[in-house]
PAKOL-657523 format. One line per 10 residues: number of its first residue (from 1); for each residue x, y, z of N, C-alpha, C. Coordinates in nm, 3 decimals, decimal comma, always signed. Layout:
N
NUM = X Y Z X Y Z X Y Z ~ ...
//
This chain:
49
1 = +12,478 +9,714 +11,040 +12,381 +9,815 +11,006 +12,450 +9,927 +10,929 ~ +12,377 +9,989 +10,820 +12,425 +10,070 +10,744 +12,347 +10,169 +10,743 ~ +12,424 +10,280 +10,793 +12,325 +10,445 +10,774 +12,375 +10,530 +10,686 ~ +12,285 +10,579 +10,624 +12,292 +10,676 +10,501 +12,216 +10,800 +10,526 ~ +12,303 +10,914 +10,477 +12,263 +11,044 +10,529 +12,193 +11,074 +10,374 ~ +12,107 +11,148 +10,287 +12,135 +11,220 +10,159 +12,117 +11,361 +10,181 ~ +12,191 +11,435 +10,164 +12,115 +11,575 +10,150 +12,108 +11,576 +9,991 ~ +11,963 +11,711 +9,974 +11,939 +11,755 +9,860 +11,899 +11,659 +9,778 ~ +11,811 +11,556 +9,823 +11,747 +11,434 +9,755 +11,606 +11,464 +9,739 ~ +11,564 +11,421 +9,636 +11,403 +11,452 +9,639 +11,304 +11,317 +9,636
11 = +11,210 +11,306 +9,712 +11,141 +11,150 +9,784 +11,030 +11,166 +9,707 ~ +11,035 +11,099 +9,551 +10,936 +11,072 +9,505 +10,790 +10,992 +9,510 ~ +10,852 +10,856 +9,653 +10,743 +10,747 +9,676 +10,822 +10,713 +9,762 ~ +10,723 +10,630 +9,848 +10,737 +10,551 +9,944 +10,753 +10,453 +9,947 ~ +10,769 +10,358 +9,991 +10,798 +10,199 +9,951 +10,737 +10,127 +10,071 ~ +10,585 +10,062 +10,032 +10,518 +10,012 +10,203 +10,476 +9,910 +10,153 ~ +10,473 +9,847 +10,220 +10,408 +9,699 +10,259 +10,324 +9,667 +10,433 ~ +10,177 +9,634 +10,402 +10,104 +9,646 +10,508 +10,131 +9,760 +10,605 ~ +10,119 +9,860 +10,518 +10,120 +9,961 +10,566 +10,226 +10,000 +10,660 ~ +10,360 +9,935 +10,655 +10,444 +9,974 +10,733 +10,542 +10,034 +10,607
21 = +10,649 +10,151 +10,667 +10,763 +10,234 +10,521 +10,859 +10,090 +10,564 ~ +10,914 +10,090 +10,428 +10,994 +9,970 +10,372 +11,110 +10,064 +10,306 ~ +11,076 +10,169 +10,281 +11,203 +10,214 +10,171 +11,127 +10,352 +10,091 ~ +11,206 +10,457 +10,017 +11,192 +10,528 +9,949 +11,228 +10,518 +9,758 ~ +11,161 +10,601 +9,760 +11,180 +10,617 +9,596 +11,258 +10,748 +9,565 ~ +11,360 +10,775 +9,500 +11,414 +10,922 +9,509 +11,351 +10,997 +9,333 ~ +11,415 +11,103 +9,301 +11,351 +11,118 +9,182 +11,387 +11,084 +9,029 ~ +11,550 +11,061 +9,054 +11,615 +10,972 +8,988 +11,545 +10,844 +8,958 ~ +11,463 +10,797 +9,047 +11,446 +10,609 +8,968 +11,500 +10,532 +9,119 ~ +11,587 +10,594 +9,181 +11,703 +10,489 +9,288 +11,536 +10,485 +9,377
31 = +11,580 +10,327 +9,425 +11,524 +10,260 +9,551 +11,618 +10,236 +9,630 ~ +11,604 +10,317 +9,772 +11,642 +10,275 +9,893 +11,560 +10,212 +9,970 ~ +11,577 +10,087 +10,002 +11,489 +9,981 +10,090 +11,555 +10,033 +10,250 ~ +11,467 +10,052 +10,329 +11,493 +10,085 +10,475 +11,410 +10,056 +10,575 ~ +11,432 +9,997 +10,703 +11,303 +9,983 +10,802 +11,278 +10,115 +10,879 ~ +11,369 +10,175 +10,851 +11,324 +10,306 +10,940 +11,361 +10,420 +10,828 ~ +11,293 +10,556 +10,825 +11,365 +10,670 +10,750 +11,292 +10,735 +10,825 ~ +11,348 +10,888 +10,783 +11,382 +10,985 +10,875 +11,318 +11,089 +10,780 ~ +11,231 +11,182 +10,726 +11,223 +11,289 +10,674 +11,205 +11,430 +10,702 ~ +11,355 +11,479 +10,732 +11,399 +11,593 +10,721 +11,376 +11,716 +10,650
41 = +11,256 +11,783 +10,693 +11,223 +11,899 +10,555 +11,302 +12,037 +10,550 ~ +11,347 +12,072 +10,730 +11,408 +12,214 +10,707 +11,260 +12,288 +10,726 ~ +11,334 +12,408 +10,702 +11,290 +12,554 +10,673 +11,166 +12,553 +10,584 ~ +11,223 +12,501 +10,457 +11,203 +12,502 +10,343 +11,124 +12,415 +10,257 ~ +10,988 +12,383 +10,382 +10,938 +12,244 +10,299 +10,816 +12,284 +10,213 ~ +10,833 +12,372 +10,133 +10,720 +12,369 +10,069 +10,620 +12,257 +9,942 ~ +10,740 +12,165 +9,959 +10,680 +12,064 +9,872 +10,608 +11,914 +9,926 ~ +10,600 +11,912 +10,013 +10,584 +11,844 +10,134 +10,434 +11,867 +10,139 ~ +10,333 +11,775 +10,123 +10,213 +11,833 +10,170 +10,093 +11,687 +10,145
//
């Protein structure tokens, strides 16, 4: 198993299949495929909505 932390990443899309998260989209273009993620907003989530 491989865990990946990012700070200061921005989560453009989601990545689902039957409605379960499969993975993220960042804003770069990168796909991270994942069965579980974690979204961490902080303080500071005003973009989040």
């Amino acid at each position: 198993m491989v865990e990946k932390i990012r700070f200061e990443s921005r989560v453009t899309d989601l990545i689902l299949a039957a409605s379960t998260i499969k993975g993220v989209v960042l804003h770069g273009g990168e796909s991270i495929k994942a069965n579980k993620v974690i979204l961490a907003t902080g303080h500071s989530a005003r973009d989040i909505f």
